[in-house]
C-alpha positions as CSV (number, residue, x, y, z in Angstrom):
1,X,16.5,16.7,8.4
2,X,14.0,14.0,7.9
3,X,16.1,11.2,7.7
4,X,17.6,12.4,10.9
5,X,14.5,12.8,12.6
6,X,13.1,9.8,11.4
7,X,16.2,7.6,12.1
8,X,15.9,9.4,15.9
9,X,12.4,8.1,16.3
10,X,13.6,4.9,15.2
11,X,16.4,4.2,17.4
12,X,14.1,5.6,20.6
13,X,11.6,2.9,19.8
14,X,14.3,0.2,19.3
15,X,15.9,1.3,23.0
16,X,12.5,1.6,24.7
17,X,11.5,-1.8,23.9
18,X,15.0,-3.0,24.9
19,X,14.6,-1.6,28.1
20,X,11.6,-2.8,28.6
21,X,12.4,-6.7,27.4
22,X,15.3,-6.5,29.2
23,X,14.3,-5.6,32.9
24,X,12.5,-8.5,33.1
25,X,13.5,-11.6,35.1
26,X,13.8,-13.8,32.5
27,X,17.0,-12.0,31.4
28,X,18.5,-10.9,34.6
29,X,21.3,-13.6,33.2
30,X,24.3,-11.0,31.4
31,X,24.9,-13.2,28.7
32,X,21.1,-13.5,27.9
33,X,20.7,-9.3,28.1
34,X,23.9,-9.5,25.9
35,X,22.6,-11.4,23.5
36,X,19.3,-10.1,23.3
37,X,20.8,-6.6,23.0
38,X,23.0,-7.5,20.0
39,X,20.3,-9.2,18.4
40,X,17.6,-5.7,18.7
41,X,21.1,-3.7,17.6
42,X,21.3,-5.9,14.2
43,X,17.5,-5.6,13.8
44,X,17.2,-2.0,13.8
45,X,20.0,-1.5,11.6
46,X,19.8,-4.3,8.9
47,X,17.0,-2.7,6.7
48,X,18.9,0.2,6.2
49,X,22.0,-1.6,5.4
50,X,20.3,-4.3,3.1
51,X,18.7,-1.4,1.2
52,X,22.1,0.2,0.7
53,X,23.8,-2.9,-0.1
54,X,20.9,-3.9,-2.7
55,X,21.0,-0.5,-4.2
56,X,24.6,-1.3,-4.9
57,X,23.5,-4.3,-6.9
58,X,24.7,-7.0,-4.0
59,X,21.9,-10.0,-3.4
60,X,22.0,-12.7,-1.0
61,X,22.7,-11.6,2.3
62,X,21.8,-7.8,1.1
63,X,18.1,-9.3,0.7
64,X,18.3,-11.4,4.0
65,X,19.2,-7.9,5.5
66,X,16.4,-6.0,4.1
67,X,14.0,-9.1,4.8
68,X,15.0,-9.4,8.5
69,X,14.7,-5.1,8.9
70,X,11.6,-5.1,6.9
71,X,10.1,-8.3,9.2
72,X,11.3,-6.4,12.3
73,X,9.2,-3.0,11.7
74,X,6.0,-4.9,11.5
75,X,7.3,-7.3,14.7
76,X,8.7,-4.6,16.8
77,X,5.2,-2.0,15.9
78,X,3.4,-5.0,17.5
79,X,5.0,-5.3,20.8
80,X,5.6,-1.6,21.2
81,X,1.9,-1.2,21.4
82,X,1.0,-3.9,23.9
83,X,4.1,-3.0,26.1
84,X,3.2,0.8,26.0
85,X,-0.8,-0.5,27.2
86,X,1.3,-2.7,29.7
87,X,3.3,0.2,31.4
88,X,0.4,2.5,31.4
89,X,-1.8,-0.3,33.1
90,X,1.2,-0.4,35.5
91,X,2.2,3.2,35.6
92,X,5.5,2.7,34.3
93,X,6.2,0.0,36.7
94,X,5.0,1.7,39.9
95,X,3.4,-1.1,40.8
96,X,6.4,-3.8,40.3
97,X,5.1,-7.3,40.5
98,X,1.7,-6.1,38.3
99,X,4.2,-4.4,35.6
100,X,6.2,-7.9,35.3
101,X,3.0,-9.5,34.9
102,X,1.9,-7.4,32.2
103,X,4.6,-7.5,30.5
104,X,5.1,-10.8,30.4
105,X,1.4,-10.7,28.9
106,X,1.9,-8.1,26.4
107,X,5.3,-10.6,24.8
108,X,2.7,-13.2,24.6
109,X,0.1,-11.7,22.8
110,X,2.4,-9.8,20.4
111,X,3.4,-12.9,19.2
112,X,0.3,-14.2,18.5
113,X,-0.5,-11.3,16.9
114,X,2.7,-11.6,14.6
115,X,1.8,-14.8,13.5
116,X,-1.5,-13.8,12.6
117,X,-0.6,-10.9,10.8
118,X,1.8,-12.9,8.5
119,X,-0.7,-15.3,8.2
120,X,-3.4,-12.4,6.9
121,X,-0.5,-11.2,4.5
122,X,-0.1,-14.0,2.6
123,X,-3.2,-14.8,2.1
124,X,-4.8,-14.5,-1.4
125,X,-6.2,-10.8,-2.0
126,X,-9.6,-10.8,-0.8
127,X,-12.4,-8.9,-3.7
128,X,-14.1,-6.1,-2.6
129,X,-17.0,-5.6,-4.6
130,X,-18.2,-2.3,-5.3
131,X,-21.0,-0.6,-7.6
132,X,-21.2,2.5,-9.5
133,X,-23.8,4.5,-11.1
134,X,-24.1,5.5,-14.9
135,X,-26.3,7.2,-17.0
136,X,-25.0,5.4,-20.4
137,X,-26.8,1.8,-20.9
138,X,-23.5,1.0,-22.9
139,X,-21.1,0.9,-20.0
140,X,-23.9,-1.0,-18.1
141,X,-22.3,-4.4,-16.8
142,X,-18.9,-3.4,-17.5
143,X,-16.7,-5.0,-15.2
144,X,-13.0,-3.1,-13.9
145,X,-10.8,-4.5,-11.4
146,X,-8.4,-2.2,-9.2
147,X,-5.0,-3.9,-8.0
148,X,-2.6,-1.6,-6.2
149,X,0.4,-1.5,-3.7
150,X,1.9,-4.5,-4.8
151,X,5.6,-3.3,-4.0
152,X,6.7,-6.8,-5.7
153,X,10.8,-6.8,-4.9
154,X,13.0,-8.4,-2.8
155,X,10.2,-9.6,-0.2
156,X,7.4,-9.8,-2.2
157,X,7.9,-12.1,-5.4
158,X,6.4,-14.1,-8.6
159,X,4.7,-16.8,-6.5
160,X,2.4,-14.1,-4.9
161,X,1.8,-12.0,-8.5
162,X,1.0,-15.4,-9.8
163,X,-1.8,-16.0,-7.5
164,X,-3.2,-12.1,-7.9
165,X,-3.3,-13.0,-11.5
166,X,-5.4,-15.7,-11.5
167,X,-8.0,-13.8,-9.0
168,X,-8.0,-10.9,-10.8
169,X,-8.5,-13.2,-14.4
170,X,-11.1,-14.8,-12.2
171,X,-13.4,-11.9,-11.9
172,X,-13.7,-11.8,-15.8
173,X,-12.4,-8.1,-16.1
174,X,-13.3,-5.6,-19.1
175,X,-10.9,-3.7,-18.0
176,X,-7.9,-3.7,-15.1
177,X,-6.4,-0.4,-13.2
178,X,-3.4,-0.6,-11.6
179,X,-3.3,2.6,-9.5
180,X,0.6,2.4,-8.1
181,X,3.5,1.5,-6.2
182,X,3.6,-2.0,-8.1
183,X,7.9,-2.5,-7.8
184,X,10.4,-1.7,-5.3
185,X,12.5,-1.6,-8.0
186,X,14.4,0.4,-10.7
187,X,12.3,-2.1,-13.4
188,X,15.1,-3.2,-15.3
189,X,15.1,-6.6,-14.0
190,X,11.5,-8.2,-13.5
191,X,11.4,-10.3,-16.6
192,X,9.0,-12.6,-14.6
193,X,7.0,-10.4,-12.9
194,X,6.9,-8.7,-16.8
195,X,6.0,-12.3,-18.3
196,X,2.7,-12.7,-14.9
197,X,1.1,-9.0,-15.6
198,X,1.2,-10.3,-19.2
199,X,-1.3,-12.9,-18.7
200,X,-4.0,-10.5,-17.3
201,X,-6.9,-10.8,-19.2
202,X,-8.8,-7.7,-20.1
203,X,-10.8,-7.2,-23.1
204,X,-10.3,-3.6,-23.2
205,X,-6.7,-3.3,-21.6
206,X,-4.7,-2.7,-18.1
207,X,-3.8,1.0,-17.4
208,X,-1.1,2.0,-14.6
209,X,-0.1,5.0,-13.2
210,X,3.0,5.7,-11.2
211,X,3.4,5.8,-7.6
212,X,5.5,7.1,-4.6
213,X,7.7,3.8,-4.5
214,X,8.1,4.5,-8.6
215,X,9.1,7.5,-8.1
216,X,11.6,6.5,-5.3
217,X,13.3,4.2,-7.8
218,X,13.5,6.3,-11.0
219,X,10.3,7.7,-12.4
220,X,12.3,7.9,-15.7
221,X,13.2,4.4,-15.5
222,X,10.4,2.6,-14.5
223,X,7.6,3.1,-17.1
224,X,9.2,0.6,-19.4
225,X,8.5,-1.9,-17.2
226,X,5.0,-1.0,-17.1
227,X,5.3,-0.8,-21.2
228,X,6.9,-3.7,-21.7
229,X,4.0,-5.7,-19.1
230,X,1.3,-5.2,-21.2
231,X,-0.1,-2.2,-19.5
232,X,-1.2,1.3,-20.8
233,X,1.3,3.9,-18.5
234,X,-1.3,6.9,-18.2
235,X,1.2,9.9,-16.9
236,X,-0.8,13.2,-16.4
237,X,-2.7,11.9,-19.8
238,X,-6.1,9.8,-20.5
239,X,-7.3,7.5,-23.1
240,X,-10.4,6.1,-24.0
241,X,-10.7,2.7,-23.8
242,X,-14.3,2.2,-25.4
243,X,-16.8,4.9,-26.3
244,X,-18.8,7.0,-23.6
245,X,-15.7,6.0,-21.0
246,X,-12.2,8.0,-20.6
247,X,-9.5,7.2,-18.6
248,X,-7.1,9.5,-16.9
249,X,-4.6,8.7,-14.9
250,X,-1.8,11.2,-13.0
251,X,1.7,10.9,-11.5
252,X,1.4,10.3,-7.6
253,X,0.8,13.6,-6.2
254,X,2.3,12.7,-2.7
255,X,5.5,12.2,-4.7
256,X,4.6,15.4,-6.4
257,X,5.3,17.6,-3.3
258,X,8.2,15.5,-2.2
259,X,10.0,16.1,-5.3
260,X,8.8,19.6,-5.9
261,X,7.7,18.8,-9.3
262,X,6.1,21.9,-10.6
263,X,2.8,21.9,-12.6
264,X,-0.8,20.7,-12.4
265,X,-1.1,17.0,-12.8
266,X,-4.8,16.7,-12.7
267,X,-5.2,19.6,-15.1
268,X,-3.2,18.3,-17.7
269,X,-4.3,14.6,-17.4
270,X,-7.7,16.2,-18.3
271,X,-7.0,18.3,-20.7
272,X,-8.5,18.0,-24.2
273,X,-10.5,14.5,-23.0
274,X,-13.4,13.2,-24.9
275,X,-17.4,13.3,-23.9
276,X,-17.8,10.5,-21.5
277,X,-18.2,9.1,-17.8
278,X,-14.5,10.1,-16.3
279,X,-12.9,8.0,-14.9
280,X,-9.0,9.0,-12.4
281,X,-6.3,6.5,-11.1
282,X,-4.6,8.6,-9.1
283,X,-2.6,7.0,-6.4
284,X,-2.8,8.8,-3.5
285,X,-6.2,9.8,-2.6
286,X,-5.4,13.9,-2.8
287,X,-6.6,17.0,-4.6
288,X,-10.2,14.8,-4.3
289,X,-12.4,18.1,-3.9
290,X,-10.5,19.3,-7.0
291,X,-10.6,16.0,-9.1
292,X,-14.8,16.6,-8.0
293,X,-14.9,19.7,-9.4
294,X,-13.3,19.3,-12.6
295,X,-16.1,16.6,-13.4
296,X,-14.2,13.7,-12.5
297,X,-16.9,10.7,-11.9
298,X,-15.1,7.8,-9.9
299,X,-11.8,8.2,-8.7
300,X,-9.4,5.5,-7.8
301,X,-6.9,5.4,-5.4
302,X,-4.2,3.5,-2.7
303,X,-1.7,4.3,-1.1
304,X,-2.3,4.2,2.5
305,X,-2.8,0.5,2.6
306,X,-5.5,1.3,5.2
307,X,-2.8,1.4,7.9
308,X,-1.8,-2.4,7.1
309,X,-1.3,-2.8,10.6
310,X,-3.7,-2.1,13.6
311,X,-3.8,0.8,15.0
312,X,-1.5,2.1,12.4
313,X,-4.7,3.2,10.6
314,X,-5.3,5.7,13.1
315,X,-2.2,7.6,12.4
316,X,-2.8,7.0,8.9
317,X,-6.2,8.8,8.9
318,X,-4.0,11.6,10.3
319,X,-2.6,12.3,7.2
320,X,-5.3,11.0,4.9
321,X,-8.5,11.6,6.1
322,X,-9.7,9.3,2.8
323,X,-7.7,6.7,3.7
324,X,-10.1,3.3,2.9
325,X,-13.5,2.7,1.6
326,X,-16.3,4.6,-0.5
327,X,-16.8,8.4,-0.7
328,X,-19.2,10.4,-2.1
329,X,-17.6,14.0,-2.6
330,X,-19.9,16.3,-4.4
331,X,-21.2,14.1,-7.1
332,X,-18.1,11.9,-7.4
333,X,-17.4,8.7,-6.4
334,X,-14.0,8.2,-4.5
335,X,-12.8,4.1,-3.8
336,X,-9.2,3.9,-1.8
337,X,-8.2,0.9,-1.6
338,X,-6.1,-1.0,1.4
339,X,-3.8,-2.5,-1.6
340,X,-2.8,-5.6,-2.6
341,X,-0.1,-6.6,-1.2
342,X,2.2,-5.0,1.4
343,X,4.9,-2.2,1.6
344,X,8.1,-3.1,4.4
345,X,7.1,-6.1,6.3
346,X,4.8,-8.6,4.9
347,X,2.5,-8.5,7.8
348,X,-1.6,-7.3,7.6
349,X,-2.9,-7.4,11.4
350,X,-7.2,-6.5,10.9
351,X,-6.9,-4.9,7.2
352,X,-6.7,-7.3,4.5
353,X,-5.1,-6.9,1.4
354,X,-7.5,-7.1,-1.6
355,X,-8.8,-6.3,-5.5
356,X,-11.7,-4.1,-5.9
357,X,-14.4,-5.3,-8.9
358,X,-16.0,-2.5,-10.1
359,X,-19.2,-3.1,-11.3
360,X,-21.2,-0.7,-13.3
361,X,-25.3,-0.9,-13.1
362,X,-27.8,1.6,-14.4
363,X,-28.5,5.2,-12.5
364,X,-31.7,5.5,-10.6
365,X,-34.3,7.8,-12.2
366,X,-36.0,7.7,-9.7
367,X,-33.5,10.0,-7.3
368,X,-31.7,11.6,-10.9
369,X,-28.3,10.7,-9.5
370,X,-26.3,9.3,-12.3
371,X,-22.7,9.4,-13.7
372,X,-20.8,8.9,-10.1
């Protein structure tokens, strides 16, 4: 039923912005309406079909497919928005010579727009820098760096892990997190993106957990490519990387729901954990109040890219009202990330992709807040 629904919506949007592109002058030509109909027709349909095809184990033009379907989402979000402002300005074309106009304005800047936001998305990850309280003077200065929604794959490759390396080495890291939905794939191929998480530099190790897209791809399958990169796979578990400071990290809970796994992920990653400042990779930002209450200290998250492309955030916020930045929820710290690279098209229009450096200083006696 959701596919169906889903694939509904889809094909609506794909026909409204046809009708829309097409009533103008410039194609009153058939053969240019013909042509620009075919081409919107192939659009909509090739992600689905490349997916399909690669799933089957066919490359080449399998990954131009998905490319071109996963280009067009990000493209065709763009100009729905500004033709949607245009017709309302117009009142659906009411007023005919001011909805041409309009319209005509709204193509322009949508592709201005799109070149930005491909611009944004290949950009280096920006570093957020964030601080956070302790009461132990040994974890003073200790340095942790968050990477997340990477979805490396068919669109996303080595060049761009290769550059988050060397940022994330750059910052000097104690430790790394890596909080999710790092391939779009089943992990048995990879070997370079394997040999690239490899060379992360952390004195005190990288720990993963699993995200949606994981799970998408074989939850059973993937964790040895996060074994065999170097990294620490925390799966409702924790570990305790130096003394006074646990780890815990749980299977996404999003995924959790979708898949109807039963059990309590949070419980069990906490269960039996040593004395310390706590510390949850959990990559979507749910079950927060919870995680609080269970005397979780900082709590790391992704996910929701922060909407990756404006508005999207908006709807995003919908459905996870933590969806970027800092929280305090009673006494815990919560960061969500907007990820590190991007999931479908590789486009960021106003929210940047990005690592987060964690720094630890010393709690304030002065207001006895400590250990978030």
């Amino acid at each position: 039923m959701f596919f169906f629904v889903a694939l509904l919506i889809w094909v609506s949007i794909n026909a409204y912005f046809a009708w829309r592109v097409e009533t103008l002058p410039f194609f009153k030509a058939p053969l240019a309406k013909h042509l620009f109909t075919a081409a919107v027709v192939f659009l909509a349909l090739s992600y689905l079909f490349g997916r399909m095809l690669v799933h089957r184990g066919y490359r080449g033009f399998a990954s131009f497919l998905e490319i071109s379907g996963a280009v067009w989402m990000g493209v065709l979000f763009i100009f729905i928005i500004y033709l949607l402002f245009a017709d309302i300005l117009s009142l659906f074309g009411c007023f005919k010579a001011l909805s041409v106009n309009l319209r005509y304005a709204a193509l322009v800047i949508s592709c201005l727009l799109t070149i930005f936001s491909f611009i944004q998305a290949y950009r280096t990850p920006a570093v957020r820098e964030e601080k956070v309280l302790v009461d132990d003077p040994s974890l003073v200065g200790l340095r942790m760096v968050q990477i997340s929604d990477l979805h490396l794959g068919v669109i996303s490759g080595e060049k761009y892990l290769g550059r988050v390396v060397e940022k994330v080495n750059g910052q000097k890291p104690d430790i790394v997190v890596v909080t999710g939905d790092i391939i779009d794939t089943d992990g048995r191929d990879g070997k370079r993106f394997k040999e690239l998480f490899r060379q992360i530099n952390a004195g005190k190790g990288v720990y993963a957990v699993l995200g949606n897209h994981e799970y998408y791809h074989g939850a059973e399958k993937n964790p040895a490519f996060f074994e065999e990169s170097g990294m620490n796979l925390l799966r409702n578990s924790w570990a305790e990387p130096l003394k006074g400071l646990v780890i815990a990290g749980v299977d996404d809970l999003s995924a959790k729901k979708q898949f109807r796994n039963g059990g309590d992920f949070l419980a069990k990653a906490l269960e039996n954990r040593p004395e310390g400042f706590l510390v949850l990779m959990s990559h979507s930002p749910l079950e927060v109040e919870k995680a609080s209450k269970s005397g979780v200290n900082l709590m790391l998250s992704g996910h929701t890219h922060s909407g990756q492309i404006w508005p999207f955030n908006f709807f995003s916020r919908m459905f996870y009202p933590y969806n970027y930045g800092k929280f305090e929820v009673g006494g815990m710290t919560l960061l969500v990330t907007s990820g590190t690279g991007t999931w479908g098209p590789p486009m960021r229009l106003f929210r940047r992709n990005e690592m987060v450096l964690i720094t630890f200083i010393p709690s304030n006696p002065a207001t006895g807040h400590g250990g978030s």
